[in-house]
C-alpha positions as CSV (number, residue, x, y, z in Angstrom):
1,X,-6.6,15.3,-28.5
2,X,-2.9,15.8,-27.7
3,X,-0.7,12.8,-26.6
4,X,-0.8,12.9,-22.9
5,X,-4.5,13.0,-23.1
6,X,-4.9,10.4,-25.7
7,X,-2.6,8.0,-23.0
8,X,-4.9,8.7,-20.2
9,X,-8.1,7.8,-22.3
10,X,-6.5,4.6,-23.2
11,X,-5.2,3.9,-19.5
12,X,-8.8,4.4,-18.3
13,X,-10.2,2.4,-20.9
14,X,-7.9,-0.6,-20.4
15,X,-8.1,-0.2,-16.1
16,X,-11.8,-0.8,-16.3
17,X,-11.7,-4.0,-17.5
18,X,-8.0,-5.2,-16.0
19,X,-9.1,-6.2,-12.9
20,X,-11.9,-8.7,-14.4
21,X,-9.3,-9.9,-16.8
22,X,-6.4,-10.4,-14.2
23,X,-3.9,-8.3,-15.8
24,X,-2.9,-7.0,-11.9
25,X,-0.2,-9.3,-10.4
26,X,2.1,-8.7,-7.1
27,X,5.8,-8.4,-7.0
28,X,7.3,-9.0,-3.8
29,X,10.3,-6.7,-2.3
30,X,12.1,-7.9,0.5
31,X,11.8,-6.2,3.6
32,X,14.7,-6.3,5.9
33,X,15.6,-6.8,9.4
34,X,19.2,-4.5,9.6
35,X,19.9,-5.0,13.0
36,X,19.3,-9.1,12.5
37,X,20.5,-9.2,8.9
38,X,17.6,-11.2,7.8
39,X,14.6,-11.0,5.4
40,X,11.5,-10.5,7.8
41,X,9.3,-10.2,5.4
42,X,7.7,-8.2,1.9
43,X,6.0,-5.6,0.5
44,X,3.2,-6.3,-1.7
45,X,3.9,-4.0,-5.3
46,X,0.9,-3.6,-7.2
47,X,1.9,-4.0,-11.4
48,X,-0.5,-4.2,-14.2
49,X,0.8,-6.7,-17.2
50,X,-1.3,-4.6,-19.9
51,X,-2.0,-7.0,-22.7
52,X,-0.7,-5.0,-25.3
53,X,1.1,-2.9,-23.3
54,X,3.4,-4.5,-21.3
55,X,4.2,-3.5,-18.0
56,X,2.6,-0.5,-17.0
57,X,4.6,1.3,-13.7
58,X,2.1,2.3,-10.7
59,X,2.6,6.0,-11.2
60,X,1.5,6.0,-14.4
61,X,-1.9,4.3,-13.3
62,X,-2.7,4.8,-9.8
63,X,-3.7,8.2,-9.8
64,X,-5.9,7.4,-12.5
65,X,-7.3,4.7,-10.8
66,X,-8.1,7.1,-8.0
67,X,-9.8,10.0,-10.1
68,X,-11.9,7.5,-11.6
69,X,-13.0,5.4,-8.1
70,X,-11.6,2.3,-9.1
71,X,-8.4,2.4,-6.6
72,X,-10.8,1.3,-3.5
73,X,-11.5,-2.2,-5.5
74,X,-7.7,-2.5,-6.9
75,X,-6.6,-1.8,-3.3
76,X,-9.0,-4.7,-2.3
77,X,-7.8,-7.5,-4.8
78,X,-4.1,-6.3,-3.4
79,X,-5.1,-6.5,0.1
80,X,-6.7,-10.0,-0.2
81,X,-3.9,-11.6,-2.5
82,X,-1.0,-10.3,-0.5
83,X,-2.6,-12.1,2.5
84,X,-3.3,-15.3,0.8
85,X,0.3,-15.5,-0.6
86,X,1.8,-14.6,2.6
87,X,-0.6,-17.7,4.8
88,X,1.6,-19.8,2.6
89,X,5.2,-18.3,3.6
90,X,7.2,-19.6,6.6
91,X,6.0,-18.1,10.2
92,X,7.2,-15.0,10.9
93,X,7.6,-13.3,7.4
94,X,5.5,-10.5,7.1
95,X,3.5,-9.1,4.2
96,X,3.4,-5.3,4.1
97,X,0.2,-3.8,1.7
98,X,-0.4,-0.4,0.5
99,X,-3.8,1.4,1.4
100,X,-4.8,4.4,-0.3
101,X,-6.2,8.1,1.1
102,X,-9.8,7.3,-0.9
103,X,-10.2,3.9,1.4
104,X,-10.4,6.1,4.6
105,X,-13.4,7.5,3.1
106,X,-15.1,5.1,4.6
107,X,-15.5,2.1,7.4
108,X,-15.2,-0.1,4.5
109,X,-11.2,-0.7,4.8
110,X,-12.0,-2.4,8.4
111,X,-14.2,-5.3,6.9
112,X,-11.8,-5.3,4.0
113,X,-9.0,-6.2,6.4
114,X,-11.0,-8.4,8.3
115,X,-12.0,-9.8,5.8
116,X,-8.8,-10.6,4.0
117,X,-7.0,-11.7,7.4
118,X,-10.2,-14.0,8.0
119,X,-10.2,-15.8,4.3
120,X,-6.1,-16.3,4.2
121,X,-6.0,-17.3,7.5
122,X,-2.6,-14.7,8.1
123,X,-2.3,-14.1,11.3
124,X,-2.6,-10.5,12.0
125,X,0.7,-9.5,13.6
126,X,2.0,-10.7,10.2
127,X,0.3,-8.1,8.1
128,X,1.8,-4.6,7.6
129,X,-0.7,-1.8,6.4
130,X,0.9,0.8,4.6
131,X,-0.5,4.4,4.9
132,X,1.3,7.2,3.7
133,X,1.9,10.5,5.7
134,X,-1.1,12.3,4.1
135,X,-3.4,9.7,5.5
136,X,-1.7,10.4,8.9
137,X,-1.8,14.3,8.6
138,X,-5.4,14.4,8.1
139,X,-6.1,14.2,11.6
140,X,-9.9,14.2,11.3
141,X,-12.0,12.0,13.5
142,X,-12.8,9.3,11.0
143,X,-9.2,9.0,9.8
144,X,-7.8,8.2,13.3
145,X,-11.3,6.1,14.5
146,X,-10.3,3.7,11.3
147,X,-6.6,3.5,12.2
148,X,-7.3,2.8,15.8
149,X,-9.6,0.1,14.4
150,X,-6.8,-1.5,11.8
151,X,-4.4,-1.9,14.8
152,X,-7.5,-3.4,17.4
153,X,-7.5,-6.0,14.5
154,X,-3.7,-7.2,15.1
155,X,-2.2,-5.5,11.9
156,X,1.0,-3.3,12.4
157,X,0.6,0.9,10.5
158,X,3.7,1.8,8.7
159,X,4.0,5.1,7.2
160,X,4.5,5.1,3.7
161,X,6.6,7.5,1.6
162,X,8.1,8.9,4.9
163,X,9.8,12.3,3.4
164,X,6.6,13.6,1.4
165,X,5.6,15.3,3.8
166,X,5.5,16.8,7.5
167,X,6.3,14.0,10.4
168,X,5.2,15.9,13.4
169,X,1.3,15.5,13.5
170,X,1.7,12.3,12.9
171,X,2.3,12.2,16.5
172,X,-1.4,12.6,17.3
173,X,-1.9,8.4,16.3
174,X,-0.7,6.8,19.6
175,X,0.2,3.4,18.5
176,X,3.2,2.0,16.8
177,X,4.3,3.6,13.8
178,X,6.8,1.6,11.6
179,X,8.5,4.6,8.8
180,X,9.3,3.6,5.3
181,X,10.8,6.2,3.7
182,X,10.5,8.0,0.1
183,X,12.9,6.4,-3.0
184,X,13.8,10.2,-3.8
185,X,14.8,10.6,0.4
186,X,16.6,7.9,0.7
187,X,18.3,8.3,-2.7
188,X,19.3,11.7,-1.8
189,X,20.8,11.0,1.6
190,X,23.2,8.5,0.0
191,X,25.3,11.7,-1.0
192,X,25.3,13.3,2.7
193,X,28.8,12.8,4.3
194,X,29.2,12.5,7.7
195,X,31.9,13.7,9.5
């Protein structure tokens, strides 16, 4: 088994088991407010403090966690202990959370949401969910039905990763649409000169 191979075995093995043993923890980036100067709130960052090895980045497991259908429970625990943490901040901050393409599978992401606004006690308008433009592209029934139903619960859709890919059907979702843009994007435009 070559090398690459042999680490995705072992970062299977070890995701199975890191929920139940707590090894996922949040960081929180500030989120700011340019035209106010301020901190309005954070954006819930998923890491996994692997026991033996130490910090293990996102990219290196979340796709895994996808192919092997354990992203839709990951994305839960993050869903449910961004909102708790952010019940106990001052009013006003917001908590932003990633959701994944595999959770629109389903009508389960609603009750999720719900559910996690309903146990924290986090005001709605406080919560951010973060799609990114794939999610939006697919413009299939199901996919807008359950972002219609995300924003009838309060919570603000911000477009993740905005630079990945095409902006323009995004159009089709009538409600606010907050963009965060891609690291590479927005690394890349800090070389543009203007005139």
């Amino acid at each position: 088994m070559d090398t690459d191979l042999q680490a995705r075995h072992a970062i299977e093995i070890g995701l199975r088991s890191a929920l139940e043993n707590g090894e996922f923890v949040l960081d929180y980036q500030p989120v700011l407010d340019l035209q106010a100067d301020t901190i309005c709130g954070f954006e819930a960052l998923i890491r996994w403090r692997h026991p033996d090895g130490g910090v293990i980045p996102p990219d290196d497991f979340i796709p895994i966690a996808e192919d092997i259908g354990l992203i839709t429970a990951i994305g839960e625990w993050a869903l449910n202990e961004a909102c708790a943490e952010a019940a106990r901040w001052p009013d006003g901050l917001k908590v932003a959370v990633n959701l994944y393409a595999i959770q629109f599978k389903g009508p389960r992401i609603i009750k999720s949401v719900a559910g996690a606004l309903r146990a924290s006690g986090l005001p709605a308008e406080r919560l951010e969910l973060e799609v990114t433009e794939t999610v939006l592209l697919e413009q299939t029934k199901a996919n807008l039905a359950i972002l219609h139903q995300l924003r009838a619960l309060g919570a603000r859709i911000v477009m993740d990763d905005f630079g990945t890919a095409s902006f323009a059907t995004a159009s089709r979702f009538h409600a606010a649409i907050c963009v965060g843009c891609n690291a590479c994007l927005v690394a890349s435009s800090a070389t543009v000169r203007w005139p």
